[in-house]
N, C-alpha and C positions, 0 to 999 in steps of 0.2 A: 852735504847737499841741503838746501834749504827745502822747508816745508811745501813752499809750492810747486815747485820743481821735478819734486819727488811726487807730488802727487800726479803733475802732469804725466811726468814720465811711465807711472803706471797705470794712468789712465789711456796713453798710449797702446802698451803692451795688454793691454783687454781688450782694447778697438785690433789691433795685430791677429791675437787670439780671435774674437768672433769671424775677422776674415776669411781666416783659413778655414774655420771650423762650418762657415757658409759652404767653402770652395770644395771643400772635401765632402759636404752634403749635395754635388751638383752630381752625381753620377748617372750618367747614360741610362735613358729610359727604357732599355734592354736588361742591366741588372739591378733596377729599382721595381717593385712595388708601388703602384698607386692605386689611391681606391675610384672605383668607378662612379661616375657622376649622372651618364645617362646609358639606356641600354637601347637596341634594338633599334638604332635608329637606321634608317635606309639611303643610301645616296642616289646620286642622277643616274646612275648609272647601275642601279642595284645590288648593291654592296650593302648586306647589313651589317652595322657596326655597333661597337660597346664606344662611349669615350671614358677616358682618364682623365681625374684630375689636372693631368699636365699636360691638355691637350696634345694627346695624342690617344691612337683608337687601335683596336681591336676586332680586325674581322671576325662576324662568329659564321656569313654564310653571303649567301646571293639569289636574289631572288629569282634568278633562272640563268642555268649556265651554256653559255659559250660551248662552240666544240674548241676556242681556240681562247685558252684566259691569259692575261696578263695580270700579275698581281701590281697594284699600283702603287709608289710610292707615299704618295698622299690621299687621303680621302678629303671632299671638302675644306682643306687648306691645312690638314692634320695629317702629321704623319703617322703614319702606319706602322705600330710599334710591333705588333701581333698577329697571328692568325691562331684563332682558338682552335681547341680540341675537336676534334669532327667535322670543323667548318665545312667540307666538302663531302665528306665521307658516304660511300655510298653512291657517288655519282656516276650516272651510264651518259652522261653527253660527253663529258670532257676529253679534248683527245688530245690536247697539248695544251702545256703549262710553263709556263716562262717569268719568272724573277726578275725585278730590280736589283740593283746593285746599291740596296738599301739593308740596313741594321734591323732586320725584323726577325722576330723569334718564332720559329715554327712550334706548332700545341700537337700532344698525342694524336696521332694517326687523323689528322688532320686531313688526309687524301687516301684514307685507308679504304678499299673496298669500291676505287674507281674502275672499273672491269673495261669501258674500252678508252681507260689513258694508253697512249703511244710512248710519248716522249717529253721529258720534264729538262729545260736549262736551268740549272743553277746558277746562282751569280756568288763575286768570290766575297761576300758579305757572308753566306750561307756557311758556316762552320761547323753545324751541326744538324744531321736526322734526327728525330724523337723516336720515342719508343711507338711504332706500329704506321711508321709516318707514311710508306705505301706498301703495305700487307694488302696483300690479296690484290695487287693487282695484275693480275695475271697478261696483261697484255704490254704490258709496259716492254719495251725491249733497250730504249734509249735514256740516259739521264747524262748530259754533259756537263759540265762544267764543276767537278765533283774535288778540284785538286785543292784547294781550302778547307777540307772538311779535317775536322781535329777527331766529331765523337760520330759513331753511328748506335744509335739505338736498340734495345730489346726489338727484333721483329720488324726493323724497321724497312725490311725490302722484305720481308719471310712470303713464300709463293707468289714472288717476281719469276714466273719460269718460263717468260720469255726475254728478260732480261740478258743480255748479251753483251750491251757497249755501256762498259761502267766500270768506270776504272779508280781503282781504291788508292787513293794517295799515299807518297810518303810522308803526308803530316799527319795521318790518323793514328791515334794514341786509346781510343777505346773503343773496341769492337763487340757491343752488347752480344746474348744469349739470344739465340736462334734467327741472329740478324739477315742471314743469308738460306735461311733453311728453304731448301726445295726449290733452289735457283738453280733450274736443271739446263739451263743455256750456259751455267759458266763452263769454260774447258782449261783455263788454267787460272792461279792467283798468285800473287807475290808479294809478303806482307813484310812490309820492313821493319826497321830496330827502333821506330821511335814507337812501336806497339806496346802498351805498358799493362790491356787487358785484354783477352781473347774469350767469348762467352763461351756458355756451356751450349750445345748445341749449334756451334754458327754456322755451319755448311751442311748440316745434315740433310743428306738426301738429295745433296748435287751430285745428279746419276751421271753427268758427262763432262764432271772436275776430272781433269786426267793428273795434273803439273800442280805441283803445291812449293813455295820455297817461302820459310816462314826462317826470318835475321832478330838479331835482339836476344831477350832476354825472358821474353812473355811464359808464363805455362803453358800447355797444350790443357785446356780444359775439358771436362767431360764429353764423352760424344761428340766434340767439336766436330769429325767428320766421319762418323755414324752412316755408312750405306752410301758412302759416294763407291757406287762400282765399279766407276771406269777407271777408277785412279792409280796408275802407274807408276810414279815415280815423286819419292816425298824428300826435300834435302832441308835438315834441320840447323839452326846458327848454333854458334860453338858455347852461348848463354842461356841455352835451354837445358833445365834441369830438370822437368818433370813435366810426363808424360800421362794422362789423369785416366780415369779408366773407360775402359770402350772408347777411346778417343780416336780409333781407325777400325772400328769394328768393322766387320762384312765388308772392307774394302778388297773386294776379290780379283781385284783386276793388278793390285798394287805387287810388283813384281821386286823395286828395288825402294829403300830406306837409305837413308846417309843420317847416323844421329852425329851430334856436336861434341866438342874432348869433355864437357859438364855436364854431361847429362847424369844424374845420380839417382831417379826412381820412372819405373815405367810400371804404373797401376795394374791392378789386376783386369784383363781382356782386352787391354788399351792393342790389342792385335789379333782380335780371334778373328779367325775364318779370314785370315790375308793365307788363304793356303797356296799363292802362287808366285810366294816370296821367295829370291833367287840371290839376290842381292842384296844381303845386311852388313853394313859400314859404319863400325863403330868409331870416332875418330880419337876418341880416348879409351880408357882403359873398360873393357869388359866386368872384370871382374870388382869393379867400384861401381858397379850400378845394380839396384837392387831391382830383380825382376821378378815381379806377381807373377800369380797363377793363370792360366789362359794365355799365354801367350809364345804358346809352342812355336808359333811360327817363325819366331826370331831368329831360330835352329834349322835351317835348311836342309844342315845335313842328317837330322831326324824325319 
């Protein structure tokens, strides 16, 4: 190859190179970082906002809320990449909340602590709750549009106990630590096989969970459902292998168990005080599963 040629050619294959290395630096202002340029700024409609370097902005609040919010897709001609931490937090006007079907990232407990929210739409942009995203809102009873969602957060419903119509998808794959604690409106749940984590705590103290059927493969993590009283009737998937401890403590009301043919440890108390258990159905072998202490109950006929 002659000289010039050759150097063409790899002057080419750098220009090829910087292309892609552009193209593969263009990612979605949802899993990029940028640094902020101005803060605090207010729109027509009072919206405080952060912007980004890449024009795009950051709710941090509003300067007086609505009983009825719409989160907007654009702020003054930017879109709306964010809602910060607390932006709302705390609020007694708000009594419904409604989503674009817009790529925005919702911040830690963002709507935590709104005492008379009703009712939140989601839209199917929404893939994810943060950790504490409506804790403590006690009057919430409706949240639609829930069937996108992949993660739910530490605490991120925890004393929803009027929450009732919310329905947990089969795309959800990670269900934080005390996500659902003391959601005393639920009366059944059904968690399926695309569940890859189940927190420590997540039902605790749902007083009127009767119905539980949990598919897959996921652990039962500690206390997972810790003084749900009412709960009757628990059927386990056949890739459940460990049972963590106190994980159906004081379920007194819990009368029948169906475990799965893998199940191979059941922690120590992961059943005390189920004393009015009638029905234990182990689908595999008994004697290949190692059971701690506290958990007489398993034994009916003691």
């Amino acid at each position: 190859m002659k000289k010039g040629l050759f150097i063409h050619a790899v002057s080419l294959i750098l220009l090829f190179s910087m292309v892609l290395t552009g193209l593969s630096a263009c990612n979605s202002f949802s899993d990029t970082e940028y640094a902020i340029v101005s803060e605090n700024n207010v729109s027509a409609d009072g919206f405080i906002y952060d912007k980004f370097e890449n024009s795009t902005v950051r709710i941090a609040g509003i300067e007086k809320m609505p009983m009825l919010l719409t989160i907007p897709a654009e702020i003054d001609g930017m879109p709306v990449a964010e809602i910060g931490d607390s932006a709302f937090a705390g609020d007694q006007t708000l009594l419904y909340l409604q989503f674009p079907n817009a790529d925005i990232k919702l911040g830690k407990r963002f709507c935590s602590g709104c005492t008379s929210l009703l009712t939140v739409d989601l839209a199917d942009s929404i893939t994810a709750l943060p950790v504490g995203a409506f804790e403590e809102c006690n009057n919430l009873s409706v949240i639609n549009g829930s069937s996108a969602l992949t993660e739910i957060g530490s605490q991120a419903l925890a004393s929803c106990s009027a929450l009732s119509h919310f329905e947990i998808p089969d795309s959800l794959t990670y269900l934080g630590d005390e996500a659902f604690r003391g959601c005393t409106s639920f009366t059944s749940i059904t968690l399926s096989d695309s569940l890859t984590y189940l927190g420590e705590s997540a039902f605790w103290g749902c007083e009127n969970l009767s119905k539980v059927s949990i598919k897959g493969s996921v652990s039962i993590s500690r206390y997972a459902f810790l003084d749900c009283i009412a709960l009757t009737e628990v059927t386990l998937g056949d890739d459940i292998e460990i049972i963590a401890e106190e994980a159906f403590r004081n379920c007194r009301s819990l009368y029948r168990i169906q475990f799965g043919k893998n199940l191979k440890s059941i922690e120590s108390y992961a059943f005390h005080a189920c004393d009015t258990l009638t029905e234990v159905v182990f689908s595999g072998s008994k004697d290949k599963i190692n059971i701690s202490d506290g958990n007489e109950s398993l034994d009916p006929a003691n």
